[in-house]
N, C-alpha and C positions, 0 to 999 in steps of 0.2 A: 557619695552621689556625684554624678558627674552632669559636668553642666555643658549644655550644647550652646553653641553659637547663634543667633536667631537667626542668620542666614541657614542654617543647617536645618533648624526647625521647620525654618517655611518650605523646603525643598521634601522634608516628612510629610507635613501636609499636602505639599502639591501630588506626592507618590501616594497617599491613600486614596485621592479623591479624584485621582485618574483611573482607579481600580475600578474593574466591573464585576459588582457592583461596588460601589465607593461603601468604605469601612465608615459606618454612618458613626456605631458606638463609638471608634478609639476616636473618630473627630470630633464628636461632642465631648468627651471626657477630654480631651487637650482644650478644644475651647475655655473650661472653665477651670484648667491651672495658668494662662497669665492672660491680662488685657490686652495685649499687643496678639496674641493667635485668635480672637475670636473672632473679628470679621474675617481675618483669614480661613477658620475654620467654618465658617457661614457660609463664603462663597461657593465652595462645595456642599456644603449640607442644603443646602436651598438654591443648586444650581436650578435641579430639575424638582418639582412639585407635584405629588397628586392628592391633592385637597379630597376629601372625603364627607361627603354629608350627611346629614346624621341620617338619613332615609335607607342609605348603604348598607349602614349597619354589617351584620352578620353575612349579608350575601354578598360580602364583597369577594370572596374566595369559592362561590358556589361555581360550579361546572358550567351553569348556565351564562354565563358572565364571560363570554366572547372577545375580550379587547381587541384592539386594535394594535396593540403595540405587544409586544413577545412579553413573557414571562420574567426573563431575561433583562427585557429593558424596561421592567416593571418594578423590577428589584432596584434599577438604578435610582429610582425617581425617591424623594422626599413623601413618604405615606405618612399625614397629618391632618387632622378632622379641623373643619371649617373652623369650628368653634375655638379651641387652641391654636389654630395659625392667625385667627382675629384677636384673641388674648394677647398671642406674641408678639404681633404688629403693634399689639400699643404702647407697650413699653421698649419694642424695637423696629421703628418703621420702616426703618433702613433696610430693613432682609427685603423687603418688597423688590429693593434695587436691586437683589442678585439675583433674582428668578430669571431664567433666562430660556427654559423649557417647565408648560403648562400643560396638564392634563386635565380635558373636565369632563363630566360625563352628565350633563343639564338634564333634568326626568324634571316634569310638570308639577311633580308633588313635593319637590324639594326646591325649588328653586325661586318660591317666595321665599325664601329663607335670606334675611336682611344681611347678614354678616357673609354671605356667597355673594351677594350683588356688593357690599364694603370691597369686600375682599381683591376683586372684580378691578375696582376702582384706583385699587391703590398700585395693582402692579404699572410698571411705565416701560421696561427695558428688555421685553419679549423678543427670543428668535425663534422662538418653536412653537405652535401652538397643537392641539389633538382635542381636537371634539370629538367624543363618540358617545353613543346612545346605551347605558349603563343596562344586562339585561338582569331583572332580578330571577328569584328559584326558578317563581313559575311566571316564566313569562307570556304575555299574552299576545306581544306583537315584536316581532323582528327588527323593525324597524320605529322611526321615530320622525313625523313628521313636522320638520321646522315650526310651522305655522300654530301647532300645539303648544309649544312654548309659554307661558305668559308673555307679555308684552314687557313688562320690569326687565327679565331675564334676555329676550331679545335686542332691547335696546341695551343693556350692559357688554352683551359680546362684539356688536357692533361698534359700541362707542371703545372696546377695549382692542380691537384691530386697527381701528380709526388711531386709537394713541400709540400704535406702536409702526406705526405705516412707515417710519424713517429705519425700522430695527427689525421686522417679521420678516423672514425668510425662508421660512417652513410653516407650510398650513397642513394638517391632516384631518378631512372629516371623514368619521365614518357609521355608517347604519342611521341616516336620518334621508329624508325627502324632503323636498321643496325648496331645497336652499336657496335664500335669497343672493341674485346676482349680486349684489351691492356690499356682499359680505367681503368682497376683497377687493371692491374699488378703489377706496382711501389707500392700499400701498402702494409702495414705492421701490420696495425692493425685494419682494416677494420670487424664490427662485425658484419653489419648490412644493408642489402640489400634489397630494395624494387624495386620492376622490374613492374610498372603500364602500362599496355595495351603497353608494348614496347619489343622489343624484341632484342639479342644479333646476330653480324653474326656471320653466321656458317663458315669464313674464318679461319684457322687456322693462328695462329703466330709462323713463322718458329723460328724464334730464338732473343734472344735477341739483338740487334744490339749495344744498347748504356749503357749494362750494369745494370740497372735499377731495372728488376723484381723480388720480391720478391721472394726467391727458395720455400720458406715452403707453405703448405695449411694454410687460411683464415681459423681460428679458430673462425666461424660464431656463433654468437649468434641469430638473427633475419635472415631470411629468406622467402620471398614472389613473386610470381609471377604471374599475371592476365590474361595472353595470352599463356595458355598451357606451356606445359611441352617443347613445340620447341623451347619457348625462351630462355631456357635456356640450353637447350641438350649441347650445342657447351662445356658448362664447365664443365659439370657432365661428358659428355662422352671423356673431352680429358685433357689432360696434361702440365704439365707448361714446357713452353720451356726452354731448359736448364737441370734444374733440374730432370724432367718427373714428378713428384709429382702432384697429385690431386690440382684443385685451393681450394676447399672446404673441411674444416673438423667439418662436422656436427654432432659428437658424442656429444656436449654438447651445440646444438642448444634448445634453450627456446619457441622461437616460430615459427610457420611453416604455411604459408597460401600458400596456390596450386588453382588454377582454372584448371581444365581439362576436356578433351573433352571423350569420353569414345569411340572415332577412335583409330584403330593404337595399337601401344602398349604406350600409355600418362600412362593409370591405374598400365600397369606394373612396367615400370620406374619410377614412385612416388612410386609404393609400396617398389621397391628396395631403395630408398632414404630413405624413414620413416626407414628401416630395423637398419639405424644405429644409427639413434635420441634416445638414452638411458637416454635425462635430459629433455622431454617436457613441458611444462607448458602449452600452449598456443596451440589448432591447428584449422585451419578453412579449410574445404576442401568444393571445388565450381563448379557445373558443367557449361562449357562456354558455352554463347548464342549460340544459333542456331546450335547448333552439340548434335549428341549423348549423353548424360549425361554420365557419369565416374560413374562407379562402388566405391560407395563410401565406402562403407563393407569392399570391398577386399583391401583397402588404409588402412583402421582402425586396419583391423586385421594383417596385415604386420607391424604396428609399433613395437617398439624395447620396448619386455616384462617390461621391467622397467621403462618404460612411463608410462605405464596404471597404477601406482602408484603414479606417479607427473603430473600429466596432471586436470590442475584447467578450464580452459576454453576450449567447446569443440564447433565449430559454424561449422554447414551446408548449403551451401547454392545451392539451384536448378531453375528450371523451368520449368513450368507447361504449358503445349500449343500442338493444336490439331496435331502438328509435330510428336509429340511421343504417341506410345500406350502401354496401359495401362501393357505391362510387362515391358515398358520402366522408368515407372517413378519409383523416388529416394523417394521412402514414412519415411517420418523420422521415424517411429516405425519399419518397415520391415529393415531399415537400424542398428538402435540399437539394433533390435533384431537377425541381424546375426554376430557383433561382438561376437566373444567367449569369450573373455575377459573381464569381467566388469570394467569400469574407478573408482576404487576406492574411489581416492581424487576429483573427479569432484565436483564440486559446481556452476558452471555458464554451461550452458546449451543454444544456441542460435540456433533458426529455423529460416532462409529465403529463401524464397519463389518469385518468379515473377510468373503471371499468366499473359498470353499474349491471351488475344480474337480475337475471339472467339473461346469458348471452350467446347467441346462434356459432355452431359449432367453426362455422364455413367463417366467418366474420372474427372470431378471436383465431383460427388460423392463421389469417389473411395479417391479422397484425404485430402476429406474435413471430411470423416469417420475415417478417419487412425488416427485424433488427440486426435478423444476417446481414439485409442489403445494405443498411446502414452500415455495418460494421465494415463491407467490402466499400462502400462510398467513402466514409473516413480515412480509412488506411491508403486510400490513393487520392485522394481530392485535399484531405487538410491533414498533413503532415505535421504543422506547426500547433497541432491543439495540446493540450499539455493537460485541459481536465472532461473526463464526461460523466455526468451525473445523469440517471436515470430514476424519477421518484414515481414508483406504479402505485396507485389509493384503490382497494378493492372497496365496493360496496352492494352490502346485502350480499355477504358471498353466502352458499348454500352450504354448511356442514351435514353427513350424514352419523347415525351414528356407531358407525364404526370410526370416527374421526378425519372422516377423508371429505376433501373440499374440491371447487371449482379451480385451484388456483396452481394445480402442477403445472400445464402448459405455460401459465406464465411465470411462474416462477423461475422457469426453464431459461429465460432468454437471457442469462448471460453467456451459457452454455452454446446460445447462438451466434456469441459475438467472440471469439477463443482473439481473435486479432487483437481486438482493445484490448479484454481483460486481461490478457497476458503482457500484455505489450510496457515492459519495465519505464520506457519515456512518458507513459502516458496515466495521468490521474482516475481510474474508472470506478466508480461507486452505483450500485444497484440497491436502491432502500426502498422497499415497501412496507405498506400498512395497510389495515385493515378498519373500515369506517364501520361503528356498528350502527 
């Protein structure tokens, strides 16, 4: 038998539980061959948690069941049922201290559940938090609206942002309504907000009542939102109680993804947002389903002149369908080509697209043409791109049966691009699918 060095050991442990996903089994079976690796082996097995309640049950793997968080990084997380991660805490309290990424998924029928509000209670050293709205087989609503909640369960997520207001740095909610502004008052160092198909109320918070909320703007680095620019208006357009200071201070935001609808003033409001983003790296701008498309030009050339120097990734995303006519669609060359400003430092370059059938002949033409243009715009405008991704999502495409579909013309356009696609310097991927 050869015996390792505990320096050596711990450097094993540190290489399983940086694994994606982390070797949960070899770290528990080392845990329990000597006392000196098992909080080492904790740290990783209960970095990340997804608690489970017993209402879960069987549908936690059902189709219907939409996370918010990938597959991927769903394997990463600790999967452990309330009830055994309240058994473990009491004979091991201390794992509460290593949580440091939380997943919960709050549904009204589970969340009188006493040992989910304990549970709740005990974490203190949170940087990540994901609320999302858990969908069962058959579900009956998409969404989930905050104010449903019990009262128990509202005040425990509250009070458990409130305790980690010195440590949260990543908030993700997603598929719920009405979120109370207040839910991210108490921090302090929150950098990072992802707001999925959910939206913020538009109630204002008179005033602080218990002392709590941060006076300064959230000095944001990540910023996203999927349901227009209304889900967010409540914070852009108003000010922190108390203090009156802005909640957000996006002059040195890194990344920026917006979905909007091209009603209303959404286009101007974003464009006034971007105006102050002066350190971008990252931006994805998206027109929402079944509305007007957003002027996506007029977003790009409002950013803040000293972006278009640092901006590495730039992704667009629209929709194609017989809704809109043809001075309505978002053609990604007509869009590039009305930026005045060339993206300098660009190097990743992302097109998506949904095609919703059926769709007028003259109009998937018109779009399936443009990616020539494109391909002649890149090849002389951004020489320094290094990758371009094209993700096309068909839906409701029409099969006949002889097996023949809607989807040769477009299937076709890499064949429209021979510049990129061949072009040895440059990264080019054309991946589609089919939504059924």
């Amino acid at each position: 038998m050869v015996d390792l060095s505990f320096d050596v050991l711990q450097m094993v442990v540190d290489e399983l539980g940086s694994e994606a996903p982390p070797d949960f089994a070899t770290l528990e079976t080392l845990s329990q061959t000597c006392r000196y690796l098992l909080p080492l082996c904790r740290r990783h097995i209960f970095f990340s948690v997804w608690p489970h309640t017993r209402i879960m049950g069987s549908n936690l793997r059902h189709p219907a069941h939409a996370s918010v968080t990938s597959e991927a990084s769903n394997r990463c997380s600790k999967h452990i049922g309330v009830e055994n991660l309240s058994k473990l805490l009491e004979s091991s309290p201390e794992i509460a201290g290593y949580i440091r990424e939380l997943k919960l998924y709050p549904h009204p029928s589970n969340s009188d559940d006493d040992m989910l509000l304990q549970f709740l209670q005990r974490v203190d050293r949170l940087q990540k938090l994901i609320i999302a709205h858990f969908l069962f087989a058959t579900p009956f609503f998409r969404f989930q609206n905050w104010g449903s909640l019990p009262s128990p369960l509202q005040e425990a997520l509250f009070d458990l942002v409130r305790r980690q207001r010195y440590t949260l740095k990543h908030l993700v909610i997603a598929d719920h309504t009405d979120i109370p502004m207040s839910i991210i008052f108490p921090s302090t160092c929150l950098h990072s907000l992802h707001l999925i198909d959910s939206y913020f109320s538009a109630t204002a918070i008179a005033e602080d009542a218990h002392g709590i909320f941060h006076p300064r703007p959230l000095e944001m680095r990540t910023m996203a939102f999927t349901s227009g620019y209304h889900s967010v208006r409540s914070f852009f357009e108003g000010v922190r109680p108390g203090s009156g200071a802005p909640f957000f201070d996006l002059s040195g935001l890194r990344t920026f993804y917006a979905t909007a609808s091209g009603t209303g003033d959404e286009a101007l409001a974003i464009a006034k947002l971007v105006k102050g983003m002066a350190q971008l790296k990252t931006v994805n701008i998206s027109c929402l389903r079944h509305s007007i498309p957003v002027n996506m030009a007029d977003i790009l050339n409002a950013i803040h002149p000293s972006s278009f120097s640092t901006i590495l990734t730039l992704s667009v995303q629209t929709w194609y369908t017989d809704f809109y006519n043809l001075s309505l669609l978002q053609l990604p060359s007509v869009v590039l080509r009305k930026v005045t400003r060339p993206f300098r430092s660009l190097k990743n370059l992302i097109i998506s697209f949904s095609v919703q059938f059926p769709i007028p002949d003259d109009l998937a033409q018109s779009v399936t043409a443009d990616f020539k243009e494109l391909d002649n715009f890149i090849v002389t405008k951004y020489l320094q791109l290094e990758s371009l991704a094209i993700f096309p999502s068909f839906y409701d495409v029409n099969t006949t049966n002889d097996g023949t579909n809607d989807l040769g013309l477009w299937l076709n356009i890499p064949n429209l691009m021979p510049r990129s696609s061949a072009n040895p310097a440059l990264r080019y991927s054309f991946t589609s699918k089919i939504v059924s």
